[in-house]
N, C-alpha and C positions, 0 to 999 in steps of 0.2 A: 488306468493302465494304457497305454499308448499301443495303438498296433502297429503292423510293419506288414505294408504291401509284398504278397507272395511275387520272389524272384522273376523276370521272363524267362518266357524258355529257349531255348537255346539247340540250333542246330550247326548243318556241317559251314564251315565259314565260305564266304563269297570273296570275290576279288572285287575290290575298290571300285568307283565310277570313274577313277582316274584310269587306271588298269593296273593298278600297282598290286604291291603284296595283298593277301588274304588279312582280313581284320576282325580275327577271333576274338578281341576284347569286347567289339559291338554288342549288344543286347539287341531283342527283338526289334523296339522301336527304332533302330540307329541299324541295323541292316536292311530293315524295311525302308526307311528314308534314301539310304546309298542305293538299294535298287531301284527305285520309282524315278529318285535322281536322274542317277546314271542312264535311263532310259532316255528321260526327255531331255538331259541335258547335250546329249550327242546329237541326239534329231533341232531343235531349237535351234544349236551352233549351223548346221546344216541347214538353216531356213525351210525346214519342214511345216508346210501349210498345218498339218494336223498339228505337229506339237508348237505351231506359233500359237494356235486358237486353244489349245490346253491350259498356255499359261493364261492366257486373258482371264479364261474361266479360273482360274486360280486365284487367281491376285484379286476377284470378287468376291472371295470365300475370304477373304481378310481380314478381321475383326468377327467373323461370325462363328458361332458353337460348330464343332464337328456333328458330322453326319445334315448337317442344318442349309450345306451349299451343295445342291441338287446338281446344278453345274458342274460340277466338279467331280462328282461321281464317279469309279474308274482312274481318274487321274491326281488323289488326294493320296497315295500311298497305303490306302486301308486296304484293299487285295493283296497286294506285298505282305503287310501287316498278315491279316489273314490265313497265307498261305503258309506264310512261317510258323503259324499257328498249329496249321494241320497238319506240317513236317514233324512237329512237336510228339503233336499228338500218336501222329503214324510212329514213330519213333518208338513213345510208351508201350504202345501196344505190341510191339514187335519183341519188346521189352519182355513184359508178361508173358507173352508166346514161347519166350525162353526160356520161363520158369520163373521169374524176379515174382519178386507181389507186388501182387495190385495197389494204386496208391487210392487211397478213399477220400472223400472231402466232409468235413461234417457241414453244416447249413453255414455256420459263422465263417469257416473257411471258404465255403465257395462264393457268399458275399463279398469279403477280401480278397478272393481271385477275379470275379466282375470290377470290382470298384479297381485294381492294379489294370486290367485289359483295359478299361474307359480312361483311366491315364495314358495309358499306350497312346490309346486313338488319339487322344487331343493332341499330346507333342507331338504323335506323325502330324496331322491336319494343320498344325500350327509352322512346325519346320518348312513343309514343305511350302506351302502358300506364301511362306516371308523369302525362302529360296525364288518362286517366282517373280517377284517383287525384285529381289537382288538383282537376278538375272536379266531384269526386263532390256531390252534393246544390246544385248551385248553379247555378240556374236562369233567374239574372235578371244575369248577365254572364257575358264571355267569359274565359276563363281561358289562355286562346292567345289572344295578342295580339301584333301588329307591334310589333318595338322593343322590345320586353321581354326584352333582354337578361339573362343571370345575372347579373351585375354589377350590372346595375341594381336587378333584383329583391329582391336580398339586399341589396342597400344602403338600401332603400325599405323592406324589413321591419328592417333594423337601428339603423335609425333610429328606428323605432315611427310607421311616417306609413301607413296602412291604407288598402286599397282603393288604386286608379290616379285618386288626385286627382292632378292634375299641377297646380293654384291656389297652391301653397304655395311660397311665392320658395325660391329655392335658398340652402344652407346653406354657409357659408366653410371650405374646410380643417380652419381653426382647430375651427369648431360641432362638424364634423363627426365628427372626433376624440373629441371632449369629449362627443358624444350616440350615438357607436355604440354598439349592443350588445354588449358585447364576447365570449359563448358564442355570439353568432349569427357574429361574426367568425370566429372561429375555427373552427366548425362550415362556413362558405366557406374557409378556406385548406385543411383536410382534403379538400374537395374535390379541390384540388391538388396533395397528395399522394400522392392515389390511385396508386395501384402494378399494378392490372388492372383491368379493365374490369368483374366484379363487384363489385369495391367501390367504384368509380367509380360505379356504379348505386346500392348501397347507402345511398351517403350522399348523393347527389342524391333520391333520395327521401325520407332525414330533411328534406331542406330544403324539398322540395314540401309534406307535409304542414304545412310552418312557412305556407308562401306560404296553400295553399288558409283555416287558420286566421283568415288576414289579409288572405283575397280579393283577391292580389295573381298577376296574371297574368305568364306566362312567353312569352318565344315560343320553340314549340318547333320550327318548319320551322329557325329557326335554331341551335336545341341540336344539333337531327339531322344538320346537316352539320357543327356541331363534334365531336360525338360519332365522326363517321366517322373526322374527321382524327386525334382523338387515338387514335385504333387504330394509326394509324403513327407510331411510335414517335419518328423527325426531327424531327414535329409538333406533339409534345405540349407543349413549349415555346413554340409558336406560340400554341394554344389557351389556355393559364395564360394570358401577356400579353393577349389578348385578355380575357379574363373580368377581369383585375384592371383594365386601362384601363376597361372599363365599370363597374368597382366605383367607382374615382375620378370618371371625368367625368360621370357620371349627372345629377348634379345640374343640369350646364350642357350640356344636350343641345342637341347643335348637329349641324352638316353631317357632324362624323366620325362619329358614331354612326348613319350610315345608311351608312359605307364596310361592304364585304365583313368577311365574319366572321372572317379570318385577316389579315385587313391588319394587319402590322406598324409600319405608321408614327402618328406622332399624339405628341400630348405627353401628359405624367404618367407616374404608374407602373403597372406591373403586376400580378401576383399574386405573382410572384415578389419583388417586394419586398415585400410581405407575408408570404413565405415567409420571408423573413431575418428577418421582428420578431417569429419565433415563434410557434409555435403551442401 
């Protein structure tokens, strides 16, 4: 029998690192990301001595296990994480105070809610540290941006269109074919076949260094909550489809590409059918 990582939890929504609308779809690890972001990514832009020396410390902690870069401490997004936590939790209990019942854990459940929290950890610790990476030296835009899905990103650098113009009419199927890149394609379906969560990291970061190249921004509140899901294993299927419909519909961004990060429904293909044409 297969199990299924208990839900995160879920409090009152925050406004964007951009300063845009409230982003109630986020999950724990993917608000937690957008705030730790959004912190240093204002200070950074602003040549802030502390958050220059933040990111250094970051981009050290890169390839290595959470909790594991002592450096980094404070500024890995696990406070953020954390606090949401406690929101959480203050929440439940206020709950109960009300009258609701109590929620109980048996032993195997609260095993299942550790092993889902130490997913958390590692997408935030992983998002955030390849955000520092993105970011490095680049001062006069955001590199965590809303909407900047994988899909998108890599379709946007596969094409050779730089920077986040969004001016440039969209491209036919047909163009679109005929002008990818084809070692950057492919360097996205390896994505997808990632087999652990280190090489998962691995080669998400050959692609970031592609993006920062080409000053093309990611969002990572919403890497960090696919990051989490594809630790469960059920899900990881979920996550592929997702990043290839955004590899396809990019160009004609419309209302779907602001559903939920795991939404299965929508038209075109996936990644997985990228997976069948070869890697």
């Amino acid at each position: 029998m297969t199990n299924v990582m208990p839900s995160s939890p879920k409090s009152t929504p925050r406004r964007s690192s951009g300063g845009g609308l409230p982003r109630p779809s986020l999950q724990a690890p993917g608000r937690a990301t957008d705030r730790c972001i959004g912190r240093l990514q204002a200070l950074y832009r602003q040549d802030n001595s502390s958050a220059v020396a933040a990111l250094a410390r970051l981009r050290r902690g890169l390839g290595k296990a959470v909790h594991e870069a002592p450096e980094s401490w404070g500024n890995d997004g696990l406070e953020e994480l954390s606090a949401i936590r406690a929101e959480h939790d203050s929440a439940m209990v206020a709950e109960q105070e009300d009258g609701a019942s109590a929620k109980y854990f048996s032993a195997e459940q609260r095993r299942w809610s550790e092993r889902r929290e130490l997913a958390e950890e590692k997408a935030v610790f992983l998002t955030i540290t390849l955000w520092a990476l993105h970011q490095q030296s680049i001062r006069d835009a955001n590199m965590h941006a809303q909407a900047w899905g994988l899909g998108r990103s890599v379709r946007h650098l596969a094409q050779g269109r730089p920077g986040t113009e969004d001016s440039q009419p969209a491209l036919s199927a047909t163009k679109l074919t005929e002008e990818l890149n084809e070692p950057l394609r492919k360097r996205f379906v390896r994505i997808g076949t990632s087999t652990s969560f280190e090489m998962l990291g691995t080669r998400l970061r050959e692609v970031v260094l592609l993006l920062r190249g080409a000053r093309i921004p990611l969002d990572y509140a919403r890497l960090a909550d696919q990051l989490t899901a594809w630790q469960d294993t059920p899900r990881q299927a979920e996550v592929r489809r997702t990043w290839g419909r955004d590899f396809y519909l990019s160009s004609q961004r419309s209302s779907r590409s602001k559903s939920g990060p795991l939404d299965s429904r929508g038209n075109g293909g996936g990644l997985d059918d990228l997976l069948d044409a070869g890697d």
